[in-house]
Wavefront OBJ file of the C-alpha trace (Angstrom):
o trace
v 9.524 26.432 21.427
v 11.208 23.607 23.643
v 11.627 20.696 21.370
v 9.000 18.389 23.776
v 6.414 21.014 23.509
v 4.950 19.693 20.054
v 4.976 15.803 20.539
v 3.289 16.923 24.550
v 0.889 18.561 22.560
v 0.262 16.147 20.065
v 0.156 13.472 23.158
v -2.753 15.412 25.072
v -4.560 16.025 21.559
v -4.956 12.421 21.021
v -6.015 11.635 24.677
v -8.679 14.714 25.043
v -10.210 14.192 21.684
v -11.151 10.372 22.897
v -12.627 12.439 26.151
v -14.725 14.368 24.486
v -16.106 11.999 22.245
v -16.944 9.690 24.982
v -18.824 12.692 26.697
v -21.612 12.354 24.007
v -22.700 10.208 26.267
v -24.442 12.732 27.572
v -26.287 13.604 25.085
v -27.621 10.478 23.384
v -30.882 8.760 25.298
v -30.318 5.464 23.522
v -27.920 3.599 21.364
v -26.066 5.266 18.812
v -27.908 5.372 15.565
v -26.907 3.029 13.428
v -26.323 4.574 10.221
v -24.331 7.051 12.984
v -22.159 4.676 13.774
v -21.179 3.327 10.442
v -20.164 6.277 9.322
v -18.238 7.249 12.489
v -16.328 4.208 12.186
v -16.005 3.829 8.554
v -14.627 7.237 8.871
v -12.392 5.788 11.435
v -11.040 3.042 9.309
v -10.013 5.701 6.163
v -8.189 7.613 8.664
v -6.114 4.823 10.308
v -5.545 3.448 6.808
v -4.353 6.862 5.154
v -1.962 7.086 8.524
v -0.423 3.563 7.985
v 0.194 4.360 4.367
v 1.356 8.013 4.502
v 2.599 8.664 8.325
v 4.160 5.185 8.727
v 5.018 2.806 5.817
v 6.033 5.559 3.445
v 8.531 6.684 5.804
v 9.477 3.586 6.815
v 10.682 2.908 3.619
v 12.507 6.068 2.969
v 14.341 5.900 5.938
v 15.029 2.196 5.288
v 17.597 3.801 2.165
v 20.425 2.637 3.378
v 19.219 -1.104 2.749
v 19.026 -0.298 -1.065
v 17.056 -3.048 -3.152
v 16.121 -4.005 -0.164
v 14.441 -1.022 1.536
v 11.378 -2.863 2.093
v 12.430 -5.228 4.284
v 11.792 -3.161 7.657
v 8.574 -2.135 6.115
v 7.417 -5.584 5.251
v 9.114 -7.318 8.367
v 7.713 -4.560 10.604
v 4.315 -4.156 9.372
v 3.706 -8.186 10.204
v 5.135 -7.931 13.854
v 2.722 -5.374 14.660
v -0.365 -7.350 14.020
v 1.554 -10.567 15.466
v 1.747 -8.020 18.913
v -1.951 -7.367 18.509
v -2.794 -10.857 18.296
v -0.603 -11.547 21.203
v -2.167 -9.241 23.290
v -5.807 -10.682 22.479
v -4.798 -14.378 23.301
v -3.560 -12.822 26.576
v -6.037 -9.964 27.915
v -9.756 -11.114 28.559
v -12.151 -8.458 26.953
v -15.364 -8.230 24.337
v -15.591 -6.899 20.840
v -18.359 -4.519 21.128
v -19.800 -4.706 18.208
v -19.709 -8.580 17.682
v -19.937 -9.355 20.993
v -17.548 -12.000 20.584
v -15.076 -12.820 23.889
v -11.099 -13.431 23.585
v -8.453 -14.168 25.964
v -8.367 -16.097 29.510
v -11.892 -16.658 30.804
v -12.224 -14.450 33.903
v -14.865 -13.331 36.198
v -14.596 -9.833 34.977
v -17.909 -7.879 34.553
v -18.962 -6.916 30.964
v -18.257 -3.279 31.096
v -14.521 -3.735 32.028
v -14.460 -6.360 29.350
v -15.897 -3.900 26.963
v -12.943 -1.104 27.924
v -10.342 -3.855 27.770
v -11.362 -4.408 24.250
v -10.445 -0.952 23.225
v -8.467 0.170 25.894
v -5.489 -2.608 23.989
v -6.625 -1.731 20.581
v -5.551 2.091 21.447
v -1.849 0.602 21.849
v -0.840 1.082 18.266
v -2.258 4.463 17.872
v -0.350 6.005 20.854
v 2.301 4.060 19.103
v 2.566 5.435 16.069
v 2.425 8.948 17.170
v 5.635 8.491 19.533
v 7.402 6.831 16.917
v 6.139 9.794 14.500
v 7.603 12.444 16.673
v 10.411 10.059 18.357
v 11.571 9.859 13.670
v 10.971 13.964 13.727
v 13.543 14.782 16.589
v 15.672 12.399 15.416
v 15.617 14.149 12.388
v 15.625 17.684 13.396
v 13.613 18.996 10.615
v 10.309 21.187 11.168
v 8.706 19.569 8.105
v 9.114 16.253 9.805
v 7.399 17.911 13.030
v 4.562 18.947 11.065
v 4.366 15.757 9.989
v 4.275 13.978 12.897
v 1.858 16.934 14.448
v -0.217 16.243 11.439
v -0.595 12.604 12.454
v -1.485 13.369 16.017
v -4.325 15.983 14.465
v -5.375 12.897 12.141
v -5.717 10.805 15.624
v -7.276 13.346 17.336
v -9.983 13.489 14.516
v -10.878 10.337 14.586
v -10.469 9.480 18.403
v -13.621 11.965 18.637
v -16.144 9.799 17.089
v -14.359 6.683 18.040
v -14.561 7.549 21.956
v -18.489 7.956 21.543
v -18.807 4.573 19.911
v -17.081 3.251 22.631
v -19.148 5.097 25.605
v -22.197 4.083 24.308
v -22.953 0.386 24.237
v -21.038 0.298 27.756
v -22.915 2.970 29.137
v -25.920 -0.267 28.311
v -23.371 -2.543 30.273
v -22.623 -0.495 33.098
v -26.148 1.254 33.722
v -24.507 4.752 34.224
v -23.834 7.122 31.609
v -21.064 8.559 34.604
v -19.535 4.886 34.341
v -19.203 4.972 30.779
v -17.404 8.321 30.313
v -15.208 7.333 32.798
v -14.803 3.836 30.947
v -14.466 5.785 27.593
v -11.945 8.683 28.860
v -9.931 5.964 30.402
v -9.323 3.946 27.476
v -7.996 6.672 25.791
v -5.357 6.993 28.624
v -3.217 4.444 27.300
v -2.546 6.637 23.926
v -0.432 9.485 25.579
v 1.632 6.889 27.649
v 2.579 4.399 24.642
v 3.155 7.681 22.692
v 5.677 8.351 25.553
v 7.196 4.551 25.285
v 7.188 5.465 21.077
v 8.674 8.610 21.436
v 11.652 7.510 23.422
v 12.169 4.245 21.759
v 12.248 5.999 18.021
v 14.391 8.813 19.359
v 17.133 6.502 21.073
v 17.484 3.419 18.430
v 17.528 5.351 15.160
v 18.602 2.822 13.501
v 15.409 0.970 14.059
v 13.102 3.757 13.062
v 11.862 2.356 9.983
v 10.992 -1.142 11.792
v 8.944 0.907 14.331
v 7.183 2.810 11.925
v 5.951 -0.680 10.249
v 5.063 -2.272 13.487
v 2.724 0.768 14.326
v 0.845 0.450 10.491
v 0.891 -2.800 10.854
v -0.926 -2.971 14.352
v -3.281 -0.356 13.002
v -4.219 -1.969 9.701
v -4.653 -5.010 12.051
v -7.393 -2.898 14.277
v -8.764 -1.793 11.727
v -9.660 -5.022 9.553
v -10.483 -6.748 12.704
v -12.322 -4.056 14.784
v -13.041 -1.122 12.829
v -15.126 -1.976 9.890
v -16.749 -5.720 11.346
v -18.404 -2.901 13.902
v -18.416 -0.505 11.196
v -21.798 -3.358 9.732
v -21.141 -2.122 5.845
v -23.392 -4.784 4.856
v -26.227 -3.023 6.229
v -25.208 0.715 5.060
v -22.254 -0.223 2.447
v -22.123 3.383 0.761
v -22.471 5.168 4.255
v -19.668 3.552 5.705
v -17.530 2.725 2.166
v -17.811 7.261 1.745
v -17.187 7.797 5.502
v -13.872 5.592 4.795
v -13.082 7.429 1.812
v -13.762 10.821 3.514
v -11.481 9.564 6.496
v -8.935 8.283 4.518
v -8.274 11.747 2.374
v -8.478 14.312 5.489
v -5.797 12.105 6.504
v -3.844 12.117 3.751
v -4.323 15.638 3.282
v -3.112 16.520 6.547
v 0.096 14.746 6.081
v 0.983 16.050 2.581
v 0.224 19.539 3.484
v 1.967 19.251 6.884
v 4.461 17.134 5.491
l 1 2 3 4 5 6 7 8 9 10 11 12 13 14 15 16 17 18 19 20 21 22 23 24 25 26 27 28 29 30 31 32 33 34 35 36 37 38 39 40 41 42 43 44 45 46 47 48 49 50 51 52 53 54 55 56 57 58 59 60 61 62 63 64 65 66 67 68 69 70 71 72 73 74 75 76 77 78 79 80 81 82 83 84 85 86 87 88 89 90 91 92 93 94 95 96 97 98 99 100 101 102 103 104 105 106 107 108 109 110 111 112 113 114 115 116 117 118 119 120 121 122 123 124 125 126 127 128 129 130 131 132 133 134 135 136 137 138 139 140 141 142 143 144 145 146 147 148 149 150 151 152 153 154 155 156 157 158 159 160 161 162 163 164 165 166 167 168 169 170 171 172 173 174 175 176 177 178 179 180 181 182 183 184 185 186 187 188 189 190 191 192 193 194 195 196 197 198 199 200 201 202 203 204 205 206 207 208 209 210 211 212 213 214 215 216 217 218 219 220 221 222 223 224 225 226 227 228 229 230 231 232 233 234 235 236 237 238 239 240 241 242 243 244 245 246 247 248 249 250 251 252 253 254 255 256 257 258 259 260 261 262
């Protein structure tokens, strides 16, 4: 197979699963149920967090080798900058958390529902990230395992894009007053995946020597998501063991998927 036949697959994988999730749209009359949704995003959390540990840091370390006692510099250094970017980008794009409601960046006439997409639209940066910089490593690298790998965390994406792009549907399809609107609004903000995971892709696979930094950014920017998106949404305090197990359960598909692929 041509060698940008995986990582295009991997790319649409990560943008269709958000589509279809965001079609349940469809089918739900009302709000998502809440226990529902904690577990979909708790679920969400464990696989983001297996991916930053397993599909990112891990390697970033490895291939940081040639800094001996001081391998972890990239990973440290790295893994910081990516939640400075996130924070960046919230102090500079207006949007809403959906599930705290709470507002960030320049005050703007923008109505709610574009807001709401902004909101996740941005936090879907590091994800596309991490999967170019996965496959950007792997053709670097030239090895199938390291393909696999990088496949694997594409899969572990798609997974949890799915239930992720319905949480995200939902509350604007309350906003914008069409459920039309909001899989439009849903779909959409999974656009932005494939074309980081482009920007990744080309960056990893042209400054090899920097590998290991973009690995950390893109666990970094992740873990950042996820402590400040994922699990505040995620309301554990109101279903702790749902959403603690749906974590958990997240968490080792993920890490399953990249040992055995790996």
């Amino acid at each position: 197979m041509n060698g940008m036949v995986v990582p295009a697959l991997g790319f649409t994988l990560i943008f269709l699963a958000t589509a279809a999730g965001s079609a349940l749209v469809f089918f739900f009359k009302a709000d998502m149920p809440p226990k529902l949704n904690t577990a979909f995003l708790g679920f969400a959390s464990g696989v983001m967090t297996a991916a930053s540990v397993w599909s990112l840091l891990i390697p970033s370390i490895d291939g940081a080798a040639a800094y001996g006692a001081w391998s972890f510099i990239p990973a440290a250094v790295g893994f910081l900058a990516g939640g400075v970017f996130l924070v960046a980008i919230d102090k500079l794009i207006p949007h809403i958390h959906g599930g705290t409601h709470e507002e960030e960046g320049p005050r703007c006439n923008l109505a709610k529902p574009v807001k709401l997409f902004l909101a996740v639209t941005i936090h879907n940066i590091p994800e596309g990230l991490a999967v170019g910089f996965a496959f950007g490593s792997a053709a670097t690298a030239g090895e199938q395992g390291a393909l696999a790998s990088a496949f694997g965390l594409a899969a572990g994406m798609a997974i949890q894009n799915f239930p992720e792009g319905a949480a995200v549907a939902l509350p604007i399809k309350n906003a914008a007053g069409s459920r039309a609107k909001a899989f439009l609004y849903g779909a959409g903000s999974g656009a932005v995946e494939p074309v980081f995971a482009v920007i990744g892709y080309f960056l990893a696979s042209q400054l090899a020597a920097a590998q290991p930094w973009f690995l950390a950014f893109a666990a970094g920017a992740m873990i950042f998501v996820v402590a400040e998106d994922l699990i505040p949404d995620a309301h554990l305090s109101e279903h702790p063991h749902l959403g603690t197990w749906g974590m958990m359960i997240g968490f080792a598909v993920m890490m399953v998927l990249d040992v055995a692929l790996g």
